[in-house]
VOLUM-687216 format. One line per 10 residues: number of its first residue (from 1); their letters; for each residue x, y, z of C-alpha. Coordinates in Angstrom, 2 decimals. Layout:
BEGIN
NUM) a) X:Y:Z; ...;
REM end
This chain:
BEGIN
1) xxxxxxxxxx) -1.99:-13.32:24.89; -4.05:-15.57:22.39; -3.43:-14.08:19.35; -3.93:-17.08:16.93; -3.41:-16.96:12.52; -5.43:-18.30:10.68; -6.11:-18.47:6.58; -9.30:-19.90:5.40; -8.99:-21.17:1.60; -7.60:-17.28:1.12;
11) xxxxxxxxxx) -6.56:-16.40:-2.36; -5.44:-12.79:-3.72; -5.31:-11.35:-7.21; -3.37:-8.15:-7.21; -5.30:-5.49:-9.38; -3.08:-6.07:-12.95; -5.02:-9.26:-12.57; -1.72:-11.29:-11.54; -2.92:-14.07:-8.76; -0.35:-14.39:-6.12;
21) xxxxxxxxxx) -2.06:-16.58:-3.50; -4.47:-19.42:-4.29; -6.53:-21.25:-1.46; -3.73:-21.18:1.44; -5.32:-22.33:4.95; -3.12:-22.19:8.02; -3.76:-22.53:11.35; -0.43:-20.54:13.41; -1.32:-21.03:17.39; -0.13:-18.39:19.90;
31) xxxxxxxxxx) 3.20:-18.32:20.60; 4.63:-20.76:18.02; 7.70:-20.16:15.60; 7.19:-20.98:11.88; 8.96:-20.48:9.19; 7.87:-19.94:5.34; 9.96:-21.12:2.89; 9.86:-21.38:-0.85; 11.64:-19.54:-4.03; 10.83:-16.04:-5.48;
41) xxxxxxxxxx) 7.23:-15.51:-6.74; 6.11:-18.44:-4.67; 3.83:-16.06:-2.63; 5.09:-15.59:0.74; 5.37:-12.38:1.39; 2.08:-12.09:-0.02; 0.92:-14.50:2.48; 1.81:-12.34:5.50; 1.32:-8.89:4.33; -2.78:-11.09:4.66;
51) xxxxxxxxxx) -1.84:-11.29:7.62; -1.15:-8.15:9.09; -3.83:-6.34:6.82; -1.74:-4.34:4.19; -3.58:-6.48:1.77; -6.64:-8.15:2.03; -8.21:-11.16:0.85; -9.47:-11.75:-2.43; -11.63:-14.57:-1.54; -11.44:-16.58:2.13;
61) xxxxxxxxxx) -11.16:-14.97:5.94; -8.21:-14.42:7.57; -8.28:-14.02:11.27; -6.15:-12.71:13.76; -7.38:-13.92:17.29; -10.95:-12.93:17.21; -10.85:-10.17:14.15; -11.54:-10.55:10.64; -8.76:-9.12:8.66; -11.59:-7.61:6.45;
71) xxxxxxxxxx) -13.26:-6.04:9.46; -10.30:-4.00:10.56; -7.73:-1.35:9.43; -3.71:-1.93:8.81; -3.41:0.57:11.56; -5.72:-1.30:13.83; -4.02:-5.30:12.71; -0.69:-3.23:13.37; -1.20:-3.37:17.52; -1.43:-7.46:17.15;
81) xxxxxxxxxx) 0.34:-8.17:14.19; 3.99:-6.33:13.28; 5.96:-6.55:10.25; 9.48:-5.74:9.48; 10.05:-5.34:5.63; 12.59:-7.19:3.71; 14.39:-3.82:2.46; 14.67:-1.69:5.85; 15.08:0.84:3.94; 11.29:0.94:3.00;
91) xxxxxxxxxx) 10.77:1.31:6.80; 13.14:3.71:8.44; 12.03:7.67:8.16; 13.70:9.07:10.90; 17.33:10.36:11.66; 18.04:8.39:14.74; 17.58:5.03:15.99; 16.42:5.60:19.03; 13.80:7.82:17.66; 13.12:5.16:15.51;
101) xxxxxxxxxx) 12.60:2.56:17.87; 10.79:4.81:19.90; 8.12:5.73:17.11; 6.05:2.63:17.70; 5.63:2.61:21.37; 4.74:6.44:21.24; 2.65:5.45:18.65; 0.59:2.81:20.31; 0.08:5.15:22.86; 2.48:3.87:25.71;
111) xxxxxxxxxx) 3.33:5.96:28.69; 6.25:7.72:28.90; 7.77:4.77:31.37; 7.07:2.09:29.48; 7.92:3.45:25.96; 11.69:4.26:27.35; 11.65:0.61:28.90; 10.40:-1.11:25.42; 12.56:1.15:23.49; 15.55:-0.11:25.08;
121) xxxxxxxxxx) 14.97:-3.20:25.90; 14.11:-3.88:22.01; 17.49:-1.52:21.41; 19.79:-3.91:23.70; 17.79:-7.18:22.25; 18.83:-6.22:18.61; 22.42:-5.13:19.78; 22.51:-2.00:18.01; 22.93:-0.16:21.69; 25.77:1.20:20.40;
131) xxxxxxxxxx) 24.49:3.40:17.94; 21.65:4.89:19.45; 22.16:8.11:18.23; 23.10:7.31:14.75; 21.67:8.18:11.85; 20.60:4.68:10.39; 21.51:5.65:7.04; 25.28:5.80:8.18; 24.87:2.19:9.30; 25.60:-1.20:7.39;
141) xxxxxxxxxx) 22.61:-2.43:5.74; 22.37:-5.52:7.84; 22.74:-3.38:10.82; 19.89:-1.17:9.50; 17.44:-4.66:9.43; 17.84:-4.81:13.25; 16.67:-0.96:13.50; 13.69:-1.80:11.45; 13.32:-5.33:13.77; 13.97:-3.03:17.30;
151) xxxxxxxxxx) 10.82:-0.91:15.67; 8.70:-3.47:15.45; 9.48:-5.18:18.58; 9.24:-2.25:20.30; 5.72:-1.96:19.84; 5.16:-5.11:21.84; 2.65:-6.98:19.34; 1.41:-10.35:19.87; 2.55:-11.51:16.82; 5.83:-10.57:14.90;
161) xxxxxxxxxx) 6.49:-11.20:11.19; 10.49:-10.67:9.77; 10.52:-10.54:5.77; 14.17:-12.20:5.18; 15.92:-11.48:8.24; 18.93:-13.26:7.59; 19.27:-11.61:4.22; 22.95:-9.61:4.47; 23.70:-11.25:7.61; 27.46:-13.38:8.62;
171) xxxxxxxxxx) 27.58:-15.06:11.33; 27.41:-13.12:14.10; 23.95:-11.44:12.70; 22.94:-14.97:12.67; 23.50:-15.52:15.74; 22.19:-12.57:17.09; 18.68:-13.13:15.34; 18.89:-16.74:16.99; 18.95:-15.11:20.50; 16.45:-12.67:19.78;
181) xxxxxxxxxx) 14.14:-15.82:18.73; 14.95:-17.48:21.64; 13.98:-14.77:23.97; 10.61:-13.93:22.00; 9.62:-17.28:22.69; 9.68:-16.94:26.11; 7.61:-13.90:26.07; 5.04:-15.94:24.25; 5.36:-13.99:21.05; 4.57:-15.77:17.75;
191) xxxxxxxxxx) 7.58:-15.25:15.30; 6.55:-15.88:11.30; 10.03:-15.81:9.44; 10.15:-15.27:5.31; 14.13:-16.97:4.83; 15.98:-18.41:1.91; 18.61:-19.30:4.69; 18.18:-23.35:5.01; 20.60:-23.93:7.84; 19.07:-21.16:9.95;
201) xxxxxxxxxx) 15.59:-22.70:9.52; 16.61:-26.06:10.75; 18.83:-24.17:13.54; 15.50:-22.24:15.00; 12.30:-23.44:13.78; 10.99:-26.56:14.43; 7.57:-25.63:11.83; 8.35:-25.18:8.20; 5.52:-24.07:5.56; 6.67:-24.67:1.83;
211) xxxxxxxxxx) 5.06:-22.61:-0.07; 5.45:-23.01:-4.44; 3.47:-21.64:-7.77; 1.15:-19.51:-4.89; 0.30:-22.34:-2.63; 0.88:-24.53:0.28; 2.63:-27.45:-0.58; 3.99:-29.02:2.76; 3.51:-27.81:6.41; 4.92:-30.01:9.12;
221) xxxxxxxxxx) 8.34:-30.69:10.79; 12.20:-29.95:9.39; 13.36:-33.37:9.85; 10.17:-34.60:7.38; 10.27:-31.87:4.79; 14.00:-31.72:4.17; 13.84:-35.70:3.19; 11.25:-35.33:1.14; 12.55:-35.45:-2.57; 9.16:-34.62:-4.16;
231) xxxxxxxxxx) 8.39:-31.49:-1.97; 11.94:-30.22:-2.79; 11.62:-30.64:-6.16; 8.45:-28.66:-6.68; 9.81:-26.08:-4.14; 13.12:-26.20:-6.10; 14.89:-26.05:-2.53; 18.09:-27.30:-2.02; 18.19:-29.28:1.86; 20.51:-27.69:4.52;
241) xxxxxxxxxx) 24.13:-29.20:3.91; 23.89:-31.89:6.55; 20.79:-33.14:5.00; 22.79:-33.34:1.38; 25.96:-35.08:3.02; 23.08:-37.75:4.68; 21.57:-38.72:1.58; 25.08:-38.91:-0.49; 25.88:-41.49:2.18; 22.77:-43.62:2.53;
251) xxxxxxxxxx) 22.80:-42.04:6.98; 19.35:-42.13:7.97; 16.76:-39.48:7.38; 15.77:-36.63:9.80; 19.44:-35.61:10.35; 19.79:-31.67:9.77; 22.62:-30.61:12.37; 26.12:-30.73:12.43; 25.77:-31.73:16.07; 23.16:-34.68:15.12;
261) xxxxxxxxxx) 25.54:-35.94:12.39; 28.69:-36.01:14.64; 26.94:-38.20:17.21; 25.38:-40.68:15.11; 29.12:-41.06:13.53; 30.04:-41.42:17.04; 27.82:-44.26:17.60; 28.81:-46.05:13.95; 32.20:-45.58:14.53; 35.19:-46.70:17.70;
271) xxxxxx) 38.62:-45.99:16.92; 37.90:-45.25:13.26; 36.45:-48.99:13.14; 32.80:-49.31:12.52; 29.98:-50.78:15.15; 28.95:-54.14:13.98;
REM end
């Protein structure tokens, strides 16, 4: 599984003339997690539809592994590259979910065996195994996101690209999205997430790609990007909540997790006295 992304000084200009995308490059390797971050209208999901071939560059290459995006069909991208939508509801079409999970493996031309293993594997994975047989209309709308993400899985692509995930999600959504991640990884998948959620991007990816007014403005680690003032600014993101308590209080930067901030208090601080 080598299924690199790359974007080559792409742009695209949807056909009302409005320019969404203006010379992004990106290099994703196989198997890495990365996460695109950035307001409303900044362009991302406009960067990874290029990526999966529902649109297609206006100027610059994008590849997937060895293909040229420009080369190839959605339905052909769609065996390497999947995407779950932001709104499920722009995804599901059938009456159950296991017919819906089902529809991709069948799809890609699995054999009977392996489409029941994939289908519920991906069903148990997205802990929706109890509603199998339900219609996903009938189900909470941040139930009917893991549907839509069992689909996609399902079809055992290379890469996998979720369009605000975390979007409707408490807690134990959260959590369960931080599992899946974890156990995509160790299949070697490559996991592109769209989020506005701050705290789960510093909880599960360790690449962030800021992305304002249609380009790349910062690519590189959590612990840089969150403590730098000028990126946020031009983003006009707001730093996970440990990252705002740290610079209220002058604690050094790179701190981004509860569990980071309670041990360097641990090592200022004996008996409520501080280290000298």
């Amino acid at each position: 599984m080598m299924t690199k992304i790359i974007l080559d000084d792409v742009s695209f200009t949807y056909p009302d003339g409005t320019t969404a995308n203006e010379n992004l490059s990106l290099d994703i390797p196989s198997g890495q997690r990365v996460a695109i971050i950035g307001q409303n209208g900044a362009g991302k999901t406009t960067a990874v539809k290029l990526m999966n071939g529902l649109l297609k560059p206006t100027a610059g290459e994008v590849h997937v592994g060895e293909w040229n995006t420009k080369d190839k069909t959605t339905a052909q991208l769609s065996r390497k590259v999947g995407y779950v939508f932001q709104n499920p509801d722009d995804q599901i079409f059938h009456n159950e979910v296991i017919d819906e999970v089902r529809f991709g493996p069948r799809n890609m031309g699995f054999d009977d065996e392996k489409i029941e293993d994939i289908t519920n594997w991906a069903i148990d994975l997205c802990g929706i195994s109890d509603y199998r047989e339900e219609n996903p209309y009938n189900m909470p709308y941040s139930m009917r996101k893991f549907v839509t993400i069992a689909s996609v899985i399902a079809m055992d692509c290379d890469v996998i690209i979720l369009d605000e995930p975390t979007a409707g999600q408490d807690k134990i959504g959260l959590a369960l999205l931080g599992k899946m991640l974890k156990e995509l990884e160790k299949l070697g998948k490559t996991v592109i997430t769209i989020t506005h959620d701050m705290e789960f991007v510093t909880e599960h990816f360790e690449r962030i790609v800021v992305m304002a007014n249609r380009r790349i403005i910062a690519d590189g680690k959590a612990s840089d990007i969150f403590y730098q003032e000028d990126i946020l600014q031009e983003s006009m993101l707001k730093p996970p909540a440990v990252a705002q308590m740290g610079a209220l209080l002058g604690l050094p930067k790179g701190l981004l997790h509860k569990s980071e901030l309670v041990a360097y208090l641990k090592e200022q601080y004996v008996n409520g006295e501080k280290v000298q």
